[in-house]
C-alpha positions, -999 to +999 in steps of 0.1 A: -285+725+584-281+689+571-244+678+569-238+645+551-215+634+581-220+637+618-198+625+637-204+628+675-183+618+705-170+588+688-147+564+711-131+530+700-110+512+726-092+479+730-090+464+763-058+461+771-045+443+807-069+456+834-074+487+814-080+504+778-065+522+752-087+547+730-076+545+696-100+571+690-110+592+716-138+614+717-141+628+683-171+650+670-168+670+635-195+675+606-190+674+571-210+693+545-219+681+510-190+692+485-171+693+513-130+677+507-115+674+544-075+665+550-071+638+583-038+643+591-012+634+621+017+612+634+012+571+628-006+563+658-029+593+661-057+573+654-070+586+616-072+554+600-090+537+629-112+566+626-117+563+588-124+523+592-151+540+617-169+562+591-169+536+564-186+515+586-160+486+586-153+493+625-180+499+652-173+526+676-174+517+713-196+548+720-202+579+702-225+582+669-220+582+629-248+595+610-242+597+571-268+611+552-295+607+579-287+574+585-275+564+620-249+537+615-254+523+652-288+522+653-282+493+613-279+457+618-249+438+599-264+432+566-281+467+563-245+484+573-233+462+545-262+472+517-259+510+531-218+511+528-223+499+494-246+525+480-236+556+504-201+553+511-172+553+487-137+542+495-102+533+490-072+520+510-034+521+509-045+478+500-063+488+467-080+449+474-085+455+434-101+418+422-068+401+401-085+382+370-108+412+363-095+442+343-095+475+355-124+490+338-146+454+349-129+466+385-147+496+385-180+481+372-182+459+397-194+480+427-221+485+400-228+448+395-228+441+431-261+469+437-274+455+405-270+488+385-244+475+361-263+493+329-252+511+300-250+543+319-233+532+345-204+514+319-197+546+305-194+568+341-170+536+344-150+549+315-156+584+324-140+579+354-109+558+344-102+583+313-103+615+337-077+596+356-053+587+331-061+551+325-080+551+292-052+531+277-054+506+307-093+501+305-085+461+296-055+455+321-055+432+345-042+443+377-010+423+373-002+448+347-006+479+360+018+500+385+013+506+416-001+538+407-025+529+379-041+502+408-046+529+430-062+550+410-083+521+396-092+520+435-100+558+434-126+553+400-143+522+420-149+543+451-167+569+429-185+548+406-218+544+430-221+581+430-217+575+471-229+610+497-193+598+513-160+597+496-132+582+520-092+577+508-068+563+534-029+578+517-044+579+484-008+591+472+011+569+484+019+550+452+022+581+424+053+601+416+047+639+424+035+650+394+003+623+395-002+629+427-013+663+424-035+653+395-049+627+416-064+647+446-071+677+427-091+654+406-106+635+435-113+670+452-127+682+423-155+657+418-164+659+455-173+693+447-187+691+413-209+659+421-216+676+458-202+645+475-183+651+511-149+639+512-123+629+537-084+622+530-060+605+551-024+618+539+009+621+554+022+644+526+011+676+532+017+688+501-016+675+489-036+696+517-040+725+495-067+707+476-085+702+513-114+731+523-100+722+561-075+702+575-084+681+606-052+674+628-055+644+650-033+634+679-033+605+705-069+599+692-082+630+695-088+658+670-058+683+679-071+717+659-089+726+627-069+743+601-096+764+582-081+796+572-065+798+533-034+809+545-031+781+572-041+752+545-009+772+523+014+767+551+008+733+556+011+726+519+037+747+509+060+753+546+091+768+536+067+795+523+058+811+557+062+802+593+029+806+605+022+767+612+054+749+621+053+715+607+065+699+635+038+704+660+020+682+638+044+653+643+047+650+603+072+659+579+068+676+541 
């Protein structure tokens, strides 16, 4: 079977005194295409330093990415640079949105920069921005938009290039409740529509229903897969059922 993600035995450590410490220790999972996966764990478990890791903004010290065939280690700097732009979609918690462009010319730019800024691609722009609840905001600067509209400006952008990859590092963690939801169920459901894979960082577990697993890490190592329907319920929902205390996860609902 061909995933769109390996992942394989992936370390990253900082030297520290004499010593090291393993920010990510070990880690090895697969992804499939239309695949949406939940990273979750206490600050310090290592899941953003493994996201950096996967959209090739952070080099593992050992261990292998391969995304869509391609073997990140084995790419120089400029062709990691050209393949993250075309294969790998992403936003952070710092939506780095440019300021004197508006959001829809925020969105076209990942387009500009592959040179594929054409008429199809303007109106997947608007597409995009309209299914998330900005087709009023299409000429706003960044300035004025909320924290919320930004982000999901920053969601659209990492879309837009039609990427195998799809990563979101707290994609929530601007939007009231209600938006939330309509966020990653929106961003789940065009993983699986456009047979992307995707992976979400999130502390609010609320938002792991939308996840087809849910990957728990802990002092850089992946902890235990949450698969079943039930387990994914009980994580989302926890008052409903007692079958996966939140607290072994070190996080709070």
């Amino acid at each position: 079977m061909a995933f769109a993600l390996e992942a394989r035995s992936v370390v990253k450590a900082y030297p520290v005194g004499s010593g090291e410490v393993r920010a990510v220790d070990g880690v090895s999972f697969d992804l499939q295409m239309g695949e949406f996966v939940a990273l979750v764990g206490p600050s310090g478990s290592g899941k953003t330093t493994m996201l950096a890791i996967l959209a090739a903004l952070l080099r593992p010290t050992s261990g292998s990415i391969v995304i869509d065939g391609q073997d990140l280690s084995r790419m120089k700097e400029i062709r990691r640079a050209v393949f993250r732009r075309r294969k790998i979609g992403f936003t952070f918690q710092a939506n780095n949105l440019v300021s004197y462009l508006t959001a829809l010319e925020n969105v076209e730019l990942m387009l500009r920069l592959n040179n594929e800024l054409d008429a199809a691609g303007r109106k997947r722009a608007r597409e995009l921005l309209v299914l998330l609840g900005l087709e009023e905001r299409l000429d706003a600067l960044p300035r004025q938009l909320s924290g919320g509209q930004q982000q999901r400006v920053a969601i659209a952008r990492s879309l837009i290039n039609q990427p195998t990859l799809v990563l979101a590092d707290e994609p929530t963690a601007s939007l009231d409740t209600e938006r939330a939801h309509q966020v990653v169920q929106t961003l789940a459901n065009l993983v699986k529509e456009q047979n992307r894979a995707g992976i979400m960082v999130t502390h609010d577990l609320r938002m792991v229903q939308y996840a087809d697993r849910v990957i728990h890490m802990l002092d850089g190592r992946i902890e235990r897969v949450i698969q079943p329907d039930d387990d994914l319920s009980c994580l989302a929902d926890p008052d409903s059922c007692q079958m996966i205390p939140v607290d072994t996860l070190g996080l709070s609902a």
